[in-house]
Steps between C-alpha positions, in 0.01 A plus 500: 500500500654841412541696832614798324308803716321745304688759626806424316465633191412844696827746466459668855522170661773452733653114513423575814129453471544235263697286703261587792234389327676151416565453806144536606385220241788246589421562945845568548659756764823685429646292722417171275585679163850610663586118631360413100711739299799561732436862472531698802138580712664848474517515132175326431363821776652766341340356134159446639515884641627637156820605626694346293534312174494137405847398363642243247567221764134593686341457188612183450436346861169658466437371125629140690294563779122548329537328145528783267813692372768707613471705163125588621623629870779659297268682305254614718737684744661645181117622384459646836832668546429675120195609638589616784754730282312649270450832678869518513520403131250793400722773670772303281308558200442804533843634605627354172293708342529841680921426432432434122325858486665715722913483592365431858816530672690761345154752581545401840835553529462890330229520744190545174309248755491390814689149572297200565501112473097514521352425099221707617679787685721520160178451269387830697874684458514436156108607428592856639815520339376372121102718626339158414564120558759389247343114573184569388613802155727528357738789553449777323761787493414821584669703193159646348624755258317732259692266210474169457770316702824387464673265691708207492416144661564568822621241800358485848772679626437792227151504581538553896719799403276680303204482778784615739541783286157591490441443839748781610394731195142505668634672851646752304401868473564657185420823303213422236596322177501731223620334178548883299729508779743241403712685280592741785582218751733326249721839471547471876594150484743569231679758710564242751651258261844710514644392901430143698363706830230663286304169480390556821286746397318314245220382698396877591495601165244227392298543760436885422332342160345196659662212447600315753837354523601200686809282527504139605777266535418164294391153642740191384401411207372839341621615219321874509711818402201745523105495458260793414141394682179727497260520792185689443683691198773599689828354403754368764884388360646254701904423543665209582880630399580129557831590323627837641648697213445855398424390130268243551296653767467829310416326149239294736338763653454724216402166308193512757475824479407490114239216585325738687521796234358262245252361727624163492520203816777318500728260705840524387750187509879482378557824412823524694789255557699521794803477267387639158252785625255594269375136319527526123208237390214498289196643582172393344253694653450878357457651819841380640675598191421841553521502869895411443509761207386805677690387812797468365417900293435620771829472688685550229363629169541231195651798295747578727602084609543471144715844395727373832598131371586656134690765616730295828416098404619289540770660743292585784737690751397564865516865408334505240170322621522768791524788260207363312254447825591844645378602165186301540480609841464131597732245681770333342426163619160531272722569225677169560210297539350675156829366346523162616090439406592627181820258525734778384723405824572191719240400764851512718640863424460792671297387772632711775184738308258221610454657887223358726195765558269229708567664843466856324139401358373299800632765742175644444236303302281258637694206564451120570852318528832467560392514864302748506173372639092593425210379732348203275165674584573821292251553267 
């Protein structure tokens, strides 16, 4: 006769109860099952109780012991210990998930959310920081322009950055955005292209014609020079001078600074190597092309780049390139980078023109990096 209790097939069964109820149907006492099996009364207590599981060698005294199998015993504790996990293997789950959409720990460790081991504490962090639940949509970055966007494929990492940066552009106060203005502003920019220091100054200016200004160190992984976001039609141009040059981050921010003349959103990757400054690569979209084109104009004028490698090229002396930028009013080391994008010198010569402005610009603007720390809460 099969013996087998209905409760076996039941996942929230402890062997426990099974053996219990065994037990019940054969008369015996713990006592006579442990002189039967050889198992300890102590073991055979603490299985009856549900405090602990059945093992190989129990299984197979027990499987001895009432006529079935040890694979069946086997099996049932294994049911019930899955079971008894699955809470445990939801949070699992779901962490996996949260860490595929968000780079969970280097946000923590920048201090964008609070730290937690909690799925649902972080399910909350990451809600507030995205504005909506990035398990249930899909997240949408916030670079509404008047223009249809352009943007490359962005990483996690790349993603969290540019909510950062809009994060911190909300808290700030700025003059109202007045594009008939623009023209104006980039004049004063331009005047502070000539000396390192005078980067510090940079975010004032753009905040007299609204736009706010921002600079944020990248996460690992990101690959962000500069991005030009919109929020409610006023523009915000966000650094990340992850390679501190004077020619890169001047080509990059006036780069961002044409995206917002034209209109355009846009989150700019590789334009500058650490090594070869300004990136010469292709460009397919038309709104990129002439973002690098009027960046590169405006610190120094096509007609005049071009009259200064005919007349000195290919013999480009210190003194000369600082005769030509006192001319243009402009720093030599943008001269420099001009010729090695345009690979009229070596990415290795005359680098002592490639100074560092990073402390210069962050000095002042809104900051989040290289130590310098911002509630997580700022909105």
């Amino acid at each position: 006769m099969d013996e087998t209790p209905r409760l076996f097939d039941m996942r929230s069964i402890h062997p426990g109860k099974i053996l219990r109820q065994i037990m019940a149907e054969k008369g015996w006492t713990q006592d006579e099952l442990a002189t039967i099996t050889g198992i300890s009364r102590q073991t055979i207590y603490m299985i009856m109780s549900g405090r602990s599981n059945v093992s190989a060698e129990t299984a197979a005294r027990f499987a001895a012991a009432f006529g079935n199998t040890a694979e069946e015993w086997i099996k049932w504790d294994g049911l019930y210990r899955l079971a008894a996990l699955e809470a445990d293997l939801d949070d699992v789950g779901k962490l996996s998930r949260l860490y595929q959409l968000a780079p969970i720990r280097d946000m923590q460790r920048r201090g964008w959310i609070e730290a937690t081991a909690s799925p649902q504490e972080l399910e909350s962090e990451l809600t507030r920081f995205f504005g909506s639940n990035p398990l249930v949509e899909d997240i949408s970055l916030p670079i509404a322009a008047r223009k249809p966007v352009v943007s490359s494929t962005l990483n996690s990492a790349e993603k969290a950055w540019c909510f950062r940066a809009r994060q911190l552009a909300a808290s700030m106060l700025v003059e109202p955005f007045n594009a008939d203005k623009l023209d104006r502003a980039e004049r004063k920019l331009r005047d502070l292209a000539a000396y390192p220091r005078e980067a510090r100054h940079i975010a004032k200016v753009l905040s007299q014609y609204g736009i706010r200004f921002v600079v944020i160190e990248p996460l690992p992984g990101g690959r962000i020079d500069g991005a030009t976001l919109w929020m409610d039609n006023e523009p915000i141009i966000a650094l990340s001078i992850k390679d501190d040059r004077i020619d890169g981050f001047w080509f990059t921010l006036m780069h961002e600074f044409a995206h917002v003349r034209n209109g355009d959103a846009s989150v700019d990757t590789d334009l500058i190597d650490g090594t070869k400054g300004i990136v010469v690569r292709l460009v397919e979209e038309e709104a990129e092309r002439v973002a690098n084109e009027q960046a590169a104009n405006f610190l120094v004028p096509r007609t005049e780049m071009n009259s200064f490698i005919r007349r000195v090229g290919p013999l480009y002396s210190r003194e000369r390139i600082i005769q030509f930028a006192n001319r243009m009013k402009i720093h030599p080391g943008i001269i420099v980078g001009q010729l090695q994008h345009r690979e009229e010198v070596g990415y290795s010569a005359l680098r002592e023109f490639l100074v560092k402005v990073r402390d210069s610009v962050t000095s002042t603007a809104l900051t989040d990096g290289w130590n310098q720390v911002i509630s997580p809460n700022l909105t």
